[in-house]
C-alpha positions, -999 to 999 in steps of 0.1 A, spaced: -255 15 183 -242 38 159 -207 31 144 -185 55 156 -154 68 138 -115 52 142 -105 81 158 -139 91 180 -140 53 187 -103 47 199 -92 79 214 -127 83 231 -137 47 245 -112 40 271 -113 3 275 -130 -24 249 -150 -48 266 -147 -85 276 -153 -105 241 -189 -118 236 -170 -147 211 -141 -162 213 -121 -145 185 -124 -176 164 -160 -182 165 -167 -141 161 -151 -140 126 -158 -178 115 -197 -166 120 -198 -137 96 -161 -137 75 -181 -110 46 -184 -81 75 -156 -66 91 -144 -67 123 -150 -39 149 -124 -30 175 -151 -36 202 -147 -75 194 -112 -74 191 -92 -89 224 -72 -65 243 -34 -59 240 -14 -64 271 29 -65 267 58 -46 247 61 -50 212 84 -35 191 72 -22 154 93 -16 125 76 12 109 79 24 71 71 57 60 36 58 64 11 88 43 20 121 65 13 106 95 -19 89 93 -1 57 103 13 74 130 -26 88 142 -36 51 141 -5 36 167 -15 59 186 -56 55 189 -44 17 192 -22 24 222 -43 44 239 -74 20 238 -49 -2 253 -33 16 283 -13 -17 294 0 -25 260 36 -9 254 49 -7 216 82 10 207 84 22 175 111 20 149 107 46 120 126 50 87 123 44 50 108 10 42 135 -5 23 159 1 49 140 -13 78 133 -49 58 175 -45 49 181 -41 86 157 -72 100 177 -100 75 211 -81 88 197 -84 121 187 -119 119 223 -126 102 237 -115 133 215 -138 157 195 -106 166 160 -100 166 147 -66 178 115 -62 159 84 -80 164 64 -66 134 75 -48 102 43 -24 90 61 -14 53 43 7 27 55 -10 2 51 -52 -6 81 -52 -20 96 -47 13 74 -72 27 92 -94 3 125 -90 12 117 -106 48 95 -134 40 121 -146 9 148 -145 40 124 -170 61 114 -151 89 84 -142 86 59 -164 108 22 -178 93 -7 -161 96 -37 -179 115 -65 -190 89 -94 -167 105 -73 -134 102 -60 -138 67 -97 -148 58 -105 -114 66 -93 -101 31 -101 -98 1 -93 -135 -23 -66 -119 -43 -46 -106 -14 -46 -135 12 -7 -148 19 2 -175 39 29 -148 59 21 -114 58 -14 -90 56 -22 -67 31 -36 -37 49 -41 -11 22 -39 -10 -17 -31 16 -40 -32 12 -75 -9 27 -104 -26 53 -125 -25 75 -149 -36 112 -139 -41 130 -169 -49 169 -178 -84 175 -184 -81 203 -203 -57 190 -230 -70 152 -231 -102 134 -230 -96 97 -216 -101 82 -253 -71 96 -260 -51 76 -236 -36 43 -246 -50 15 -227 -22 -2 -230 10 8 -201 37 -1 -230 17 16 -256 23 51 -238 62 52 -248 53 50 -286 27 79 -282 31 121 -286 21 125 -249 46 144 -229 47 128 -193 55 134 -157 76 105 -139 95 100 -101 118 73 -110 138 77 -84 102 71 -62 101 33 -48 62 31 -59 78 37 -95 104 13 -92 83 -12 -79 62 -6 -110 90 -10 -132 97 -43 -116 63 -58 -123 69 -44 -161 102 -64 -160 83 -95 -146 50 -92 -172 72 -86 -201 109 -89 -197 140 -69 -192 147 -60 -228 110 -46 -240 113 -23 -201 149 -11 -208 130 0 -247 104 14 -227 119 31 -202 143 47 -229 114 56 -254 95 78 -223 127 92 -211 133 113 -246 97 127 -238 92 128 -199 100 155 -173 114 144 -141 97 149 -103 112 146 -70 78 124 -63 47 115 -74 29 142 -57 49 166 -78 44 144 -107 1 150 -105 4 190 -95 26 189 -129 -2 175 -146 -31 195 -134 -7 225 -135 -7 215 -176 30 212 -177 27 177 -188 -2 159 -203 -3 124 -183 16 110 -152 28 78 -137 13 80 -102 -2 60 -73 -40 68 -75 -44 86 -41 -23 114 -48 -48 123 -78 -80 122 -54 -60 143 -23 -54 169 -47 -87 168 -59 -101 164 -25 -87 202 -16 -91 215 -51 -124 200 -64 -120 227 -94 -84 208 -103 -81 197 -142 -74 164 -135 -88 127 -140 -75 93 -139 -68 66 -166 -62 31 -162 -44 4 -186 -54 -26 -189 -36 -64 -175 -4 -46 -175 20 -34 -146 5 3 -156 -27 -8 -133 -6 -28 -108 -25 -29 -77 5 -28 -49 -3 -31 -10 12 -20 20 14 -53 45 25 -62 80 39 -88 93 51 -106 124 84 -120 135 76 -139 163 51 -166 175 38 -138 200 -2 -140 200 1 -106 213 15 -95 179 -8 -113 159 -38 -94 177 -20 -61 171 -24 -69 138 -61 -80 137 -66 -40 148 -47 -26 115 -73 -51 96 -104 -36 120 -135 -20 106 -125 13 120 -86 12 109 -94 4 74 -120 32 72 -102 53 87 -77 51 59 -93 47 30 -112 85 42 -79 99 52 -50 88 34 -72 76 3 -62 41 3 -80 10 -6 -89 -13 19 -83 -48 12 -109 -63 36 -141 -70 26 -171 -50 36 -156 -13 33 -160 14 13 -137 24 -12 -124 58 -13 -145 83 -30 -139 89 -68 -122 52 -76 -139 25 -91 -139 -7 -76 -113 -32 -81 -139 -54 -101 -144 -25 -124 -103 -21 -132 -80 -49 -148 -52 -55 -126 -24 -78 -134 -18 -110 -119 14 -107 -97 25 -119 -69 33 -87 -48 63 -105 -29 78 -112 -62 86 -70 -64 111 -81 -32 145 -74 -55 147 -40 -64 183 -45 -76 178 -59 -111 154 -32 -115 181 -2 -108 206 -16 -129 185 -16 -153 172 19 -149 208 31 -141 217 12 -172 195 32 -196 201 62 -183 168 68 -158 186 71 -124 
């Protein structure tokens, strides 16, 4: 049967059918292939979902294809910024309350913030299986990646121009874009502070700041670029190929460094806060064949589980050098601000 769309598929299809496998034995038999919706076990109950900012609404597109494949399942939806919603469960659990079932945030760092205050429940074995080797946790999925970039002008550089190296970029003549007051950038600052200490980031970040212009966010940062206003950006890759994507014309490329926290490769996760099964199937969907295409065609991100494609115009994650970090360990923002505060970024 043809493989219908996320949206086609879920909005269309009213009810999925009665599972063929138990769930277990399904994944366990072919772990490399993804999982469709059709196989995964219907939701029935009320959940309540702490929801992050989530890519214009695309997040929003996929509740809401999940809910109503599911007419008996109920889920109430909390929305705000991501690092206010992970602040609010651990004030929430502080008080000896506990109104959210699962926290979707865009950001790990986020993610980090929850599991670091203990409440984040384990994963079963056959759903964190489902991804990729390098972003399997024992609490929390990844559901899409989005690697730091660097979009550069076309017209004024050619790539061999670009330092390969994230901390080599503050002692070049490029002018730059930057969002540092963006939370993507901050988190990237906070992998620089991890990879190579406070004092070489606060030199860093004071070095680019006598040569880089400032953007509200990182969208602005890569129309700044290809508008030739600057000659490079700090950016999350998917804003470089949705510009391109509605201006194929646009003078505009990405760069990557190399082993360094200029190609960190950050994820937006979920997680649940109770021992609910019905919550841990929720999630199962967000990891589904058709959610993780959807996504990476839509919104441009990279999904984590294996067997999909990648977005169109990326390489592979085997083809860029990442950096070894553990995303949770981007959980404390505030030794990052200081330090950006400190040096006059923020």
């Amino acid at each position: 049967m043809k493989r219908r769309t996320f949206i086609q598929g879920l909005a269309a299809l009213g009810v999925v059918g009665a599972l063929p496998l138990p769930l277990s034995r399904a994944l366990a038999a072919d772990i490399a292939n993804p999982v469709s919706v059709d196989n995964l076990p219907k939701l029935k109950g009320d959940l309540t979902l702490y929801l992050g900012r989530g890519e214009g609404g695309l997040y929003e597109n996929v509740l809401q294809a999940i809910q109503k494949k599911n007419p008996d399942f109920n889920l109430a939806i909390r929305r705000g910024p991501t690092a206010a919603l992970a602040n609010t469960i651990v004030a929430e659990a502080k008080a000896g309350v506990r109104r959210a079932d699962l926290f979707w945030a865009v950001d790990s760092g986020a993610i980090g913030l929850v599991t670091d205050a203990g409440l984040a429940k384990p994963l079963p074995s056959d759903l964190s299986a489902q991804l990729q080797p390098q972003f399997r946790y024992d609490q929390w999925a990844p559901v899409t990646g989005r690697i730091r970039t660097l979009p550069y002008n076309t017209s004024r550089l050619t790539k061999d121009q670009i330092p390969t190296s994230i901390m080599d970029i503050a002692d070049s003549d490029l002018s730059i874009g930057w969002a540092p007051a963006y939370a993507s950038f901050q988190s990237f600052v906070t992998a620089m502070r991890i990879l190579e200490g406070d004092d070489k980031t606060a030199k860093w970040l004071k070095k680019v700041k006598k040569r880089a212009k400032t953007y509200a966010g990182e969208l602005g940062v890569v129309m700044a670029v290809e508008r030739g206003e600057v000659d490079i950006g700090f950016a999350n890759h998917y804003y470089t190929l949705r510009l391109k994507s509605g201006k194929p014309d646009a003078k505009l490329d990405l760069a990557f460094t190399e082993q360094d926290a200029g190609c960190l490769v950050n994820a937006s996760g979920i997680l649940t806060l109770n021992d609910d099964p019905l919550a841990t199937n929720f999630m199962r969907y967000l990891l589904s064949e058709e959610v993780q295409g959807y996504l990476a065609r839509e919104a441009y991100e990279i999904p984590l589980v294996n067997g999909i494609t990648q977005p169109a115009g990326l390489p592979s994650l085997s083809d860029i050098s990442p950096p070894k970090v553990d995303l949770t360990q981007l959980a404390d923002l505030r030794p990052t601000i200081n330090l950006m505060r400190n040096n006059g970024v923020l």
